[in-house]
DOMILO-947907 format. One record per residue (C-alpha): x, y, z. Coordinates in steps of 0.1 Angstrom, whole numbers, plus 5000, padded with zeros to 4 digits. Layout:
<rs>
XYZ;...
</rs>
This chain:
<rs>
873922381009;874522081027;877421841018;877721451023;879321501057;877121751071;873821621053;874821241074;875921351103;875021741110;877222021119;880222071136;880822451141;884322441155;885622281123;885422581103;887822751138;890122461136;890822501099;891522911102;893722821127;895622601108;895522771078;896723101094;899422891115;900822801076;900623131062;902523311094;905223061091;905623111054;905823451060;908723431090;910923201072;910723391039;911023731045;914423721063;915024111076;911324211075;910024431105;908024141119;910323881120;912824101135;910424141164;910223801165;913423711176;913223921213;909623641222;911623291216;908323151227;906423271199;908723241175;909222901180;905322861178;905623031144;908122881131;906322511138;903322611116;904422331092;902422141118;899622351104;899222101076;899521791095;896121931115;895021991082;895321561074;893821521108;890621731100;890521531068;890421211086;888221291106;885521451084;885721231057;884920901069;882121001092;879920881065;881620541065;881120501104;877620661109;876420421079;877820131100;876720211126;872820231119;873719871097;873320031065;875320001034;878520171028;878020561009;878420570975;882020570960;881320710927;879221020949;882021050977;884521110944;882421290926;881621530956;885721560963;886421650921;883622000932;885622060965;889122070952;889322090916;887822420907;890422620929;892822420922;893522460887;891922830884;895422850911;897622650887;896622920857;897023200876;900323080887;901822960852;900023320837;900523580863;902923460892;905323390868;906023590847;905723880878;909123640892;911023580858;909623810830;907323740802;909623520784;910023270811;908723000793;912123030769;914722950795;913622610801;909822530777;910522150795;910222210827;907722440824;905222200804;906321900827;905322110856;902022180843;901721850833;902121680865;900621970884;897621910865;897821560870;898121580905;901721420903;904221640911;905421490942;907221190917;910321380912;912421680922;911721900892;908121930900;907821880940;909022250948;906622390925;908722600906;909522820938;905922970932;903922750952;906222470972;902522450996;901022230966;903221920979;900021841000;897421820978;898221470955;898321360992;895121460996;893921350965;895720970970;893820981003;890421010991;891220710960;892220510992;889420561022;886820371007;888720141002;890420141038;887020211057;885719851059;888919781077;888720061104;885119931108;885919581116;888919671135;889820011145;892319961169;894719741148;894419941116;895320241132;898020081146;899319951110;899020261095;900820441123;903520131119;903520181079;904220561089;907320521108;908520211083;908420471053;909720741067;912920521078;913020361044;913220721031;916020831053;917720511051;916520271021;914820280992;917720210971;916120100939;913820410937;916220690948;919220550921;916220560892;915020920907;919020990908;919420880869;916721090861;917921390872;921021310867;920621690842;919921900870;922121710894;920121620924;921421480949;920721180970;919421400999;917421520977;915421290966;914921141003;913721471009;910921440986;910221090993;910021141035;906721361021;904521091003;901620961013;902520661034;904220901059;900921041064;899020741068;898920751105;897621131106;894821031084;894320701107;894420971136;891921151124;889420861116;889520701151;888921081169;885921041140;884820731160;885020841193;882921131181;880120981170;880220731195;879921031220;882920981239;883021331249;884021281282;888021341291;888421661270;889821891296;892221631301;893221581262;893421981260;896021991290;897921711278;897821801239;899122121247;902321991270;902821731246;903322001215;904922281236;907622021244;907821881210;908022251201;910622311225;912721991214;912021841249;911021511226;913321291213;912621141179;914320871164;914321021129;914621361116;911121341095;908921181128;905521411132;903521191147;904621261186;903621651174;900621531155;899721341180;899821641209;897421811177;895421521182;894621551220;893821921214;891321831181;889821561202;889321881233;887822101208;885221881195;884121711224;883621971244;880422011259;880522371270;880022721248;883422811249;884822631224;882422711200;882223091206;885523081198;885922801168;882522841155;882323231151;884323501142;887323581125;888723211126;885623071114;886023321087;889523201081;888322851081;885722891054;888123071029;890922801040;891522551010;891522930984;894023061010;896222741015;896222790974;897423120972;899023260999;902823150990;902523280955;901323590968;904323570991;906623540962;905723820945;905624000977;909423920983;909924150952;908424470958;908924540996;908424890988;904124820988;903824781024;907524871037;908024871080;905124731103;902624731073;904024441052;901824141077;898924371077;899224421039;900124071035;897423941052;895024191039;895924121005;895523691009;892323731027;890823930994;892123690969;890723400987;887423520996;887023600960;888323270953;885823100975;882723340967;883223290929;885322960922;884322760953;880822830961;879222760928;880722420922;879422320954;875722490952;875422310917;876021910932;873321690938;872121700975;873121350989;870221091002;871221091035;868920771054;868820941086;871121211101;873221151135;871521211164;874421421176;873621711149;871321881173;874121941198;875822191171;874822521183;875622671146;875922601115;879422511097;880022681067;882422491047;884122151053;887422271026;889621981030;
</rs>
C-alpha cells in the first residue's frame, strides 16, 4: 500500500529508522524519570553521559514534528515543482483522519476502560464523574491541551499533549504551503520568529488568557505557573519545528545532498552541548537550538548518498520500531503506569526488558490490527508523476506514522 507521500514522491527507507529512534528515545526517558529506585535507573546514575542522553528524550518528540514537516508537505513541493496544481485538501485530510484516528481512540477506550480502573479501582468514575466525562470529551475532541484539567491526561497518558498539535498542524499546512512555495526563506524565518514570540508570551504575557484559565480552575486551584506551563506547549511554539522540517523537505527534493558529513558532525556537537548545558537559552521552554542540532543530523541521514545510513535506518530493529511508532507513542506511558504498580512482574534487571517486551506486543498488535486495515482500505491517490529521486531508495518504507 502506497500512501500520498510515498505514491508522489517514492520511498525513503531511513524514515521508518529515524522514527524508532525517536519513539524509543521517548519511551526510555519515560521510563528513567518514572521509575525512581528501579535497577536501571540506578545504573544510570555511574554513565552521566548516557543519562543525560536519556533523560533529553523529550527531544524525541520534537524529531517526531520535524519528520512531520518534512513528510507532509513533500506533496505540496513536488506538485510545484513540476507546475502542477496543489494536492487535494479534502484527500490530504481524509488520508490523515485513517492514519491517526483509528489508534487513537481504540487508545482513548482502552485507557478510560482498562488503564483506569487498573490505577483507581472500578469505581473511579464516582470520585469525580466531571472530570472524567470532560476528559473524554476533549480527548475525543482533540482539545485537551485548552486547560489544566485535561492536558496531563489524567496521569494515564500525559504523552497525548502532542497529538491536537499534530492534528492543528495538518488543518494549517495547506493552508501555509503556498507561502513556503513562494518564499521559503522568509516563512521559515516568521514561523521560527512566531516560535520564540509565543513562547515569551507564555513565560511572560498572556495576561488575558492565563486570568480566564485561572478563573476557571479556580476549583482545583491552579496556579499561574501552571497554566504557563500548558500554554509554553501549544502549537505556535512548534511552528518553527514544523517550518524546519518543511525547508529539509525542499532541500530534499531539490537534491541538495551534498554537505551531509558536515551536518552530521555539526548536528551532533550542537545537541551534545545543548545536552550538556554548554547553550545558553534565553528562556526556559527554547528547543529550537536542540531541534535545530536534530535538524543537521535529519538532514545527514537523508541525504546521504552511501549504504550506511540506510543499513542501519532502513532495516532492522529500528525500522521495526519505526513502523509500530504512532501504536507505541500511544501506549507506552499507560503501560508504564500500570507498571509502576506491580513491580513484582518483572522485579531487578528484568523490569526494561519486560517493559519493552510488553509495549512492543501491544503496539504491533495495535498496528497489525487497528492501523493497517484503515490504511489498506483508502483510495490509492492519483499521483501525476512520481519524483525522480524514488529510484535512489534502496528499500521500501513501511509506514510514514506521523
Amino acid at each position: 500500500m502506497r500512501d500520498g507521500v510515498r505514491a508522489e514522491v517514492g520511498d525513503i527507507p531511513v524514515l521508518d529508522g529515524l522514527r524508532g529512534l525517536a519513539v524509543i528515545w521517548v519511551a526510555l526517558f519515560h521510563f528513567v524519570v518514572l521509575r525512581a529506585g528501579d535497577t536501571w535507573v540506578d545504573a544510570l546514575h555511574g554513565m552521566p553521559a548516557l543519562d543525560a542522553l536519556v533523560r533529553s528524550g523529550y527531544l524525541g518528540v520534537d524529531l517526531f514534528f520535524l519528520l512531520s514537516g518534512f513528510l507532509l508537505a513533500l506533496p505540496w513541493i513536488a506538485h510545484a515543482n513540476a507546475g502542477l496544481p496543489p494536492p487535494s485538501t479534502a484527500a490530504f485530510y481524509v488520508r490523515r483522519a485513517r492514519r491517526i484516528l483509528p489508534a487513537y481512540y481504540v487508545q482513548l477506550a482502552l485507557a478510560f476502560l482498562v488503564a483506569l480502573p487498573l490505577l483507581l479501582g472500578v469505581g473511579y468514575w464516582r470520585k469525580d464523574l466531571y472530570v472524567y466525562l470532560w476528559n473524554g470529551v476533549a480527548h475525543a475532541l482533540f482539545l485537551q491541551g485548552t486547560s489544566p484539567l485535561t492536558s496531563g491526561s489524567m496521569r494515564v497518558n500525559g504523552a497525548l499533549w502532542t497529538l491536537p498539535i499534530e492534528v492543528q498542524f495538518y488543518l494549517l499546512l495547506p493552508l501555509a504551503m503556498p507561502l513556503f512555495i513562494r518564499a521559503p526563506w522568509r516563512t521559515l524565518a516568521a514561523a521560527i520568529a512566531a516560535s520564540l514570540a509565543w513562547q515569551w508570551a507564555a513565560a511572560h504575557d498572556l495576561a488575558p488568557l492565563v486570568a480566564l484559565e485561572l478563573r476557571l480552575g479556580a476549583h482545583w486551584r491552579w496556579t499561574e505557573a501552571t497554566v504557563r506551563e500548558m500554554l509554553a506547549a501549544e502549537l505556535p511554539a512548534f511552528l518553527g519545528h514544523f517550518a524546519l522540517g518543511i525547508f529539509l523537505g525542499r532541500a530534499w527534493l531539490a537534491r541538495a545532498r551534498m554537505g551531509a558529513p558536515l551536518a552530521a558532525m555539526a548536528g551532533a556537537a550542537l545537541l551534545a552541548a545543548s545536552i550538556a548545558g554548554l547553550v545558553p537559552l534565553p528562556l526556559e521552554h527554547v528547543r529550537l537550538v536542540p531541534s535545530l542540532a536534530l535538524a543537521l543530523l535529519f538532514h545527514a541521514a537523508v541525504a546521504s548518498t552511501g549504504k550506511t545510513a540506510t543499513r542501519i535506518l532502513g532495516g532492522g530493529p529500528l525500522a521495526l520500531a519505526g513502523r509500530i511508532s504512532y501504536s507505541a507513542y500511544l501506549c507506552h506511558l499507560p503501560i508504564l503506569a500500570v507498571w509502576n504498580t506491580r513491580p513484582s512482574i518483572f522485579p531487578g534487571w528484568l523490569s526494561l526488558p519486560g517493559y519493552a517486551m510488553t509495549v512492543f506486543t501491544v503496539s504491533w498488535i495495535s498496528w497489525r490490527w487497528i492501523e493497517q486495515p484503515f490504511l489498506r482500505a483508502a483510495p490509492r491517490p492519483k499521483a501525476p508523476a512520481p519524483f525522480s529521486g524514488a529510484a535512489e531508495a534502496d528499500s521500501p518504507a513501511t509506514g510514514i506514522p506521523r
